[in-house]
ZAMARGU-4260 file (C-alpha; in steps of 0.2 Angstrom, whole numbers, plus 5000, padded with zeros to 4 digits):
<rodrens>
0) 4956/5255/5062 | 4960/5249/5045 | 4948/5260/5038 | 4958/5276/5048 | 4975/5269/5042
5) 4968/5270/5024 | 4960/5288/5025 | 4977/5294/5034 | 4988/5287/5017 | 4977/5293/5006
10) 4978/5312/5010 | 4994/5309/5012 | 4997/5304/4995 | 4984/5317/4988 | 4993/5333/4997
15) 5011/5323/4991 | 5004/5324/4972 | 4997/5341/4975 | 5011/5351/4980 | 5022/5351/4963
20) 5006/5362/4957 | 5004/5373/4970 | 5023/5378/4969 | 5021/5380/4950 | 5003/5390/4955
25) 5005/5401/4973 | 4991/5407/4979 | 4993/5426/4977 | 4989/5435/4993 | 4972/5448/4991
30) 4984/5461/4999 | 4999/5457/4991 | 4998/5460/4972 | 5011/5452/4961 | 5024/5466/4954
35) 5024/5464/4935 | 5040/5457/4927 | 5034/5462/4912 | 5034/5481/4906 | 5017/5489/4897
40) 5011/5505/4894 | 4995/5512/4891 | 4995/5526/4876 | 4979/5539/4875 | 4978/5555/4865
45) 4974/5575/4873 | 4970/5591/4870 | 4975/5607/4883 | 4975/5624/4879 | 4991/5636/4883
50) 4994/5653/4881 | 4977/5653/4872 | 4984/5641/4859 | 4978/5622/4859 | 4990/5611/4859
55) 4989/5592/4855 | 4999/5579/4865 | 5000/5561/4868 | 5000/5550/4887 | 5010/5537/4890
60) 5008/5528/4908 | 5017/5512/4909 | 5032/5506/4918 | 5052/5500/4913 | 5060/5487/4920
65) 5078/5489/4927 | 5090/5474/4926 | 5107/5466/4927 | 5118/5466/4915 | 5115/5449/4913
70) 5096/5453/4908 | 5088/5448/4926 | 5075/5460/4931 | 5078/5471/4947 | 5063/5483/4950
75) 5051/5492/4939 | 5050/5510/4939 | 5032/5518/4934 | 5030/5533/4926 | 5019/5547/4916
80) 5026/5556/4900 | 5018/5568/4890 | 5024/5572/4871 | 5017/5585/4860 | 5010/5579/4844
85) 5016/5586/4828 | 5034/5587/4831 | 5043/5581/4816 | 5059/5579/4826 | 5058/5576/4842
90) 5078/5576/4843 | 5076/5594/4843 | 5062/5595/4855 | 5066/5599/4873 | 5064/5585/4888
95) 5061/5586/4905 | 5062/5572/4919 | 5053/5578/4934 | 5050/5570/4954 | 5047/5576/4970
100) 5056/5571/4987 | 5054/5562/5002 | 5064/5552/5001 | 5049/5542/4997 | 5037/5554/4989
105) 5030/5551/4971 | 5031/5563/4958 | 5013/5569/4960 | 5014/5584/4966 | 5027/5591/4953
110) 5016/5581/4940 | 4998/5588/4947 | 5003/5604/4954 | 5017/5611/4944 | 5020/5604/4927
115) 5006/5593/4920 | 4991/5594/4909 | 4980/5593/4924 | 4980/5599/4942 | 4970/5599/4959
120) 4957/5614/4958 | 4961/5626/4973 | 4957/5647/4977 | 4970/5656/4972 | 4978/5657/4990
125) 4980/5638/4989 | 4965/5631/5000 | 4952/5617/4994 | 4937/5624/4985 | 4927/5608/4986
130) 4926/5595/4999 | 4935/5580/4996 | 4938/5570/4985 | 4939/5587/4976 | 4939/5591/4955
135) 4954/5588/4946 | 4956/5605/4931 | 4966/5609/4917 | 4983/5616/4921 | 4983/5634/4914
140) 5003/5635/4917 | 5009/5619/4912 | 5025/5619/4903 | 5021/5605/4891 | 5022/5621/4875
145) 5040/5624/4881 | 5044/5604/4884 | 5040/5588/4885 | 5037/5582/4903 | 5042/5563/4909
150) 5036/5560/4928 | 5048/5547/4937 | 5040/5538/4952 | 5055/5532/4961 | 5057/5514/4968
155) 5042/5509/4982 | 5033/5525/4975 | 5017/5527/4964 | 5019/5509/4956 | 5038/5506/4956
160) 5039/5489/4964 | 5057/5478/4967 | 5053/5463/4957 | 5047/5448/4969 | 5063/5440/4976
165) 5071/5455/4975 | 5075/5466/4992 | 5068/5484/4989 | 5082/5490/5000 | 5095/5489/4985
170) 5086/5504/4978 | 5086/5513/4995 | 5101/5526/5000 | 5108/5544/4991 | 5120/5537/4978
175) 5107/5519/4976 | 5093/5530/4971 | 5106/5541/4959 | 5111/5524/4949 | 5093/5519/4948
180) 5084/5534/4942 | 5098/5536/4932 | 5097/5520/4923 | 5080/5525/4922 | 5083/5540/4912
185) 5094/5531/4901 | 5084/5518/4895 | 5068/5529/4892 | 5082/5541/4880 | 5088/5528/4872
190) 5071/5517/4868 | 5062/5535/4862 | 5077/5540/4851 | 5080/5558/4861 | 5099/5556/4865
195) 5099/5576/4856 | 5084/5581/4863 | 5090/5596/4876 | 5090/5588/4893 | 5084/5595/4908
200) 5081/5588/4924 | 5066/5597/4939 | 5065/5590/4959 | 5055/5597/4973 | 5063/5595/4991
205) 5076/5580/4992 | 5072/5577/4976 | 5085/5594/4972 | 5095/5582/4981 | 5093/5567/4971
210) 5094/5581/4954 | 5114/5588/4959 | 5116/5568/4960 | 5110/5564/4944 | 5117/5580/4933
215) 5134/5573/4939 | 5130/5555/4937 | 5121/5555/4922 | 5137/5564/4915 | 5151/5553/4922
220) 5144/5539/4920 | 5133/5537/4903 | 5141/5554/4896 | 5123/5562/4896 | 5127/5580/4899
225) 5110/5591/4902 | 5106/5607/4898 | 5097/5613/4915 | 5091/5607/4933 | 5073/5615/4940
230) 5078/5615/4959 | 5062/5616/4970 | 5062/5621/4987 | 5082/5615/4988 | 5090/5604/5001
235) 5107/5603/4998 | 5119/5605/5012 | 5111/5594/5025 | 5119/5601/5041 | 5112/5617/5037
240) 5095/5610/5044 | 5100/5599/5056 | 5095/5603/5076 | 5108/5592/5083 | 5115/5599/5097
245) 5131/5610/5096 | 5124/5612/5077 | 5120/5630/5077 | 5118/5634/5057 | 5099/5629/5058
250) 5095/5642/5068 | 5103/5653/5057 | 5097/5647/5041 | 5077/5645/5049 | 5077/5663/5057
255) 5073/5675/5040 | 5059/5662/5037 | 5053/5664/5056 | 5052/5683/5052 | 5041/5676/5037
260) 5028/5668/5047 | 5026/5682/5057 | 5026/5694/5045 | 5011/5684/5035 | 5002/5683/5055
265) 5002/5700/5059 | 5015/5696/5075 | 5029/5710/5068 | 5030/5727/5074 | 5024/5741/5063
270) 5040/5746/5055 | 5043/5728/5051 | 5024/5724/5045 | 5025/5734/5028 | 5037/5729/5012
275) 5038/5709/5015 | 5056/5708/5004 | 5064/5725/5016 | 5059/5716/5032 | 5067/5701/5027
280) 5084/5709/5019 | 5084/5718/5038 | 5082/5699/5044 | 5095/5692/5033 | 5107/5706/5040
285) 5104/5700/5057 | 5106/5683/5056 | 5121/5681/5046 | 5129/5695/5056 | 5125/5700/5076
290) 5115/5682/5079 | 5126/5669/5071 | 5142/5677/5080 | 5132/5677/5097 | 5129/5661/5094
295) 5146/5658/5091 | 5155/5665/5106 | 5139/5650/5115 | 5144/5652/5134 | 5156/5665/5133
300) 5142/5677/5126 | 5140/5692/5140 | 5124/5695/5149 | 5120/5713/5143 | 5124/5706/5125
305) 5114/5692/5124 | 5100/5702/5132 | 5103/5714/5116 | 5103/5699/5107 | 5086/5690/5114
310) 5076/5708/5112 | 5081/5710/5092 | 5077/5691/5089 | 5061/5694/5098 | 5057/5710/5088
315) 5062/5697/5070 | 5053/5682/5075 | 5035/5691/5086 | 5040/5678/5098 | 5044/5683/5118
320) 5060/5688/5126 | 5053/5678/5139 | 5051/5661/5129 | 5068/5668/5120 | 5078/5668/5136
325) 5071/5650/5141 | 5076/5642/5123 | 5094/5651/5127 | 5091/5659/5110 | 5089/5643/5102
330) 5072/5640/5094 | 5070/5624/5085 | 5055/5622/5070 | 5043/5613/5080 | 5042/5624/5094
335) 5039/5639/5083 | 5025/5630/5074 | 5016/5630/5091 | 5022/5647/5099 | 5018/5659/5088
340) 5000/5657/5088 | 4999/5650/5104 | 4990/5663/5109 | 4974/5659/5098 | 4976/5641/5099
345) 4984/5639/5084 | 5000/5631/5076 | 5006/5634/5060 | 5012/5624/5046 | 5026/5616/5040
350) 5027/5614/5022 | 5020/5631/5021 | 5018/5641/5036 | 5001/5653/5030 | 4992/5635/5035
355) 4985/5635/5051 | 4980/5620/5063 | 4971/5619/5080 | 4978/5604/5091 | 4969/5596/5107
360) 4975/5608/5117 | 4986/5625/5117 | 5002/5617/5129 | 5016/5607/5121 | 5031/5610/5112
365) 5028/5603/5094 | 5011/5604/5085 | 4999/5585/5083 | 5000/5586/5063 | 5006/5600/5049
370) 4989/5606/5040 | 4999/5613/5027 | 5002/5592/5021 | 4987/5586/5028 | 4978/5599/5014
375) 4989/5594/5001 | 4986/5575/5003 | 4968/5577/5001 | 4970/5588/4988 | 4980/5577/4974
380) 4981/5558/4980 | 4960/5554/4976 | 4962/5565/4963 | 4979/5554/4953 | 4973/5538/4959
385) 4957/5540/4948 | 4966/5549/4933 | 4978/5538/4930 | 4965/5523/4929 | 4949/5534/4920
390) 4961/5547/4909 | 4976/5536/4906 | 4967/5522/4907 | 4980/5512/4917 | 4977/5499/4926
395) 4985/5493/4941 | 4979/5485/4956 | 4996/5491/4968 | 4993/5503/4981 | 4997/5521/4972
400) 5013/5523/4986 | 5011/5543/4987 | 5025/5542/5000 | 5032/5525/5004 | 5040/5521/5017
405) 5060/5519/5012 | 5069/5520/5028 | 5084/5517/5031 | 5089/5530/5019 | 5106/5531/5021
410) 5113/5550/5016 | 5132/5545/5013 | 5141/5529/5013 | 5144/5523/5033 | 5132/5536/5039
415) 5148/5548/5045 | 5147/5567/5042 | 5133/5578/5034 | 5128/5574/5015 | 5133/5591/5004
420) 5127/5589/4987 | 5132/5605/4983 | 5148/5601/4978 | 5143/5587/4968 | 5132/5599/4959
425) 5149/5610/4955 | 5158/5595/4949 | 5144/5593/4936 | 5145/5612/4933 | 5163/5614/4931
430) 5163/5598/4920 | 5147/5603/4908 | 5152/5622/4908 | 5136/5625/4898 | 5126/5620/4912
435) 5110/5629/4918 | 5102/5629/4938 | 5089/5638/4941 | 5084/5638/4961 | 5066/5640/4967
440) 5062/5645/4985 | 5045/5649/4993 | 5048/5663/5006 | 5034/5653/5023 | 5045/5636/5015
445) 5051/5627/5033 | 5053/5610/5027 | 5069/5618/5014 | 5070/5636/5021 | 5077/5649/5006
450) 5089/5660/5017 | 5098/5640/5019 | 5096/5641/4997 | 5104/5657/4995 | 5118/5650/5011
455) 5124/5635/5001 | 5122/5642/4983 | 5135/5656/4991 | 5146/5643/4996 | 5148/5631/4981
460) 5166/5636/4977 | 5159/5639/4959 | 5168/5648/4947 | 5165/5667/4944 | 5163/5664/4925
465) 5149/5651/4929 | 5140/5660/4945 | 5130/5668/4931 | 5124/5649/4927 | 5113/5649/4942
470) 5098/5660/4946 | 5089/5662/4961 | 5069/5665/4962 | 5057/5668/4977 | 5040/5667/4980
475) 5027/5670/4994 | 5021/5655/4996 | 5027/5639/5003 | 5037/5624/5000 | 5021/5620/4985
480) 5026/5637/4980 | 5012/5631/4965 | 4998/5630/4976 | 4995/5648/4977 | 4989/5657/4959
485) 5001/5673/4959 | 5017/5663/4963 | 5012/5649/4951 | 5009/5662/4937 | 5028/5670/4940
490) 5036/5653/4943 | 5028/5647/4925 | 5036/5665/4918 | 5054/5660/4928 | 5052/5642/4920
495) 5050/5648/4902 | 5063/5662/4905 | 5076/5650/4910 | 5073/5636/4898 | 5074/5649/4883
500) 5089/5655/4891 | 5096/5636/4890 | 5092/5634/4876 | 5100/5650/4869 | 5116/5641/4871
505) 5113/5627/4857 | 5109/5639/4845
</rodrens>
């Protein structure tokens, strides 16, 4: 008993003197690596060629810590920057900050796709050559000759981490996310000395969001006034794609893109199935017009109109009076995805709908998965995950959070009413009268349709001497309009176009 009694004091006496050390040494979790509170960067030297010119550049992958005020650390935001070499002053070398959407996506589709040195080999339509992991190739229309490039992963994404002890979710909403990439931007101008480098800012899908947020922000609050803002695939107006019921400008805004699809599927009639950019004018016509003031008038619509209605909308869309009449005119995104190809088993993508998928079965109202993202996925994420460690030679044990999950997202403060960052992008406009937009849209885009671009771009209020400020391009392809060769090779010619236009204006 005595010899019980002495074991039981002595381990208690032993785990007493042992945990001082194990709260000044935690155990670190195997699937829980420690966020860094401490900033590195990793620096390697390249070689592209560009317009048949080789052009040197330097790689910097590395991450910045954001803080208080009072110097304690937040978060650390990751990203990639390319500067060409030889510039003797880079004050008078362009910038560019680029991201992508989500909310919650990384930046690398903009970075491998669009802009950077490097990109995921695919045909020319867009498809995988190779099986997976696939081959990662020099990107023949990167714009690192007309700038230098900075990727920005936003908090939870890539590697951008909330510091331990610090609740990710203070990064998370519209106007949080604004501030934070934002301070971001700051602190990278200011370290690298580029505070009169001409500014320009590029995002893909909310991410056009989070740029008409930033241009005003970045003004307002630090006095940084750019010089132009790449929006890709643009969602501003958020009622405009909202399916709420009694919300009837999504079916609007979608129906031009319906005609799309079909036109690309072979489900138009003949005089409907030859110039893509006639057909859809004719759409355009019909929706703004007859369709949005049937659905208007809602009940009070009369029988032999709406039947007029349902057999034009059939005639656009390739889809049935039949189905037409049972969706009371009304056919949300996810049931076109299925019914158009129903008849051959097939759905059709999302993010780009010349993809085509085959679910368990041909019955249902919304498609098992979108193979335009499932293709795009498999295409880049093996592909940056093993760049950034072999080429940039980075190292970092976090999961590479291609799209993190960031939700609640709050779109405006209380949750009331539809987010319009249109307007905020006229604010910034009106204030920075030298301001340049130039809006990108991919004509088979459902996840940010371009007829809903051109809707709220009309709508800004802006003023006639500054409406010349914007211009609009379009694309057939998809919300990627880069994946496919012939829209890449025009959008790299819109992007030089526009940033020698911007440029024009210093001089």
């Amino acid at each position: 008993m005595k010899k019980t009694t002495s074991l039981i004091v002595f381990v208690f006496l032993f785990v007493a003197a042992l945990t001082p050390w194990v709260k000044a040494h935690p155990i670190q979790q195997a699937d829980k690596p420690s966020v860094a509170t401490q900033e590195k960067a990793s620096v390697t030297k390249h070689r592209i060629v560009l317009q048949g010119t080789p052009l040197d550049y330097t790689a910097t992958a590395g991450n910045i810590l954001l803080k208080t005020e009072e110097g304690k650390a937040k978060g650390s935001i990751f990203y990639i920057a390319y500067t060409k070499d030889g510039v003797k002053d880079p004050s008078q070398r362009p910038i560019m900050f680029c991201f992508n959407g989500g909310p919650g996506g990384a930046s690398v589709w903009v970075h491998m796709g669009a802009f950077g040195p490097k990109k995921s080999l695919l045909d020319d339509d867009g498809f995988p050559i190779l099986p997976p992991p696939g081959k990662l190739v020099d990107n023949e229309f990167c714009v690192l000759d007309l700038t230098d490039l900075v990727f920005i992963d936003p908090m939870s994404t890539g590697y951008s981490r909330a510091v331990s002890g610090e609740d990710p979710k203070q990064f998370y909403g519209f106007e949080k996310d604004v501030e934070s990439v934002s301070e971001f931007i700051r602190l990278y101008i200011t370290r690298n000395k580029r505070w009169l480098s001409p500014k320009f800012l590029a995002g893909e899908s909310y991410a056009t969001t989070r740029v008409s947020g930033l241009a005003n922000h970045l003004q307002s609050r630090y006095g940084m006034f750019l010089n132009g803002v790449i929006l890709i695939s643009v969602i501003l107006n958020w009622q405009n794609t909202d399916w709420s019921i009694g919300n009837d400008m999504a079916y609007i805004m979608f129906l031009p893109s319906y005609t799309a699809a079909a036109w690309y599927h072979g489900k138009l009639a003949p005089e409907l199935s030859g110039n893509l950019r006639e057909t859809l004018d004719k759409a355009e016509e019909f929706a703004i017009n007859e369709f949005a003031l049937a659905l208007l008038k809602g009940n009070k619509l009369p029988p032999a109109e709406k039947a007029a209605i349902i057999k034009k909308l059939s005639h656009f869309t390739g889809l049935s009076e039949e189905f037409l009449e049972r969706s009371n005119m009304r056919v949300t995104e996810n049931r076109f995805y299925k019914e158009l190809l129903r008849d051959q088993g097939k759905t059709v993508g999302r993010l780009d709908t010349r993809y085509t998928g085959v679910d368990r079965e041909s019955a249902g109202e919304a498609p098992e998965f979108d193979q335009s993202w499932s293709i795009v996925i498999g295409s880049y994420v093996s592909l940056i995950n093993d760049y950034i460690r072999r080429d940039l030679e980075y190292e970092n044990d976090l999961p590479y959070n291609y799209l993190a999950s960031v939700q609640p997202w709050p779109l405006k403060p209380g949750g009331r009413g539809y987010l319009n960052t249109a307007e905020i992008l006229r604010q910034a406009m009106h204030m920075n009268p030298q301001l340049k937009v130039l809006v990108a849209s991919g004509y088979y885009d459902f996840a940010t349709p371009y007829f809903d671009a051109d809707h709220t771009i009309a709508h800004m209020d802006l003023a006639k001497e500054l409406q010349k400020n914007i211009t609009m391009t379009y694309y057939e392809s998809g919300h990627m309009m880069y994946v496919r060769k012939v829209a890449h090779q025009k959008f790299r010619k819109d992007m030089e176009d526009f940033i020698r236009n911007a440029l024009e204006m210093i001089k």
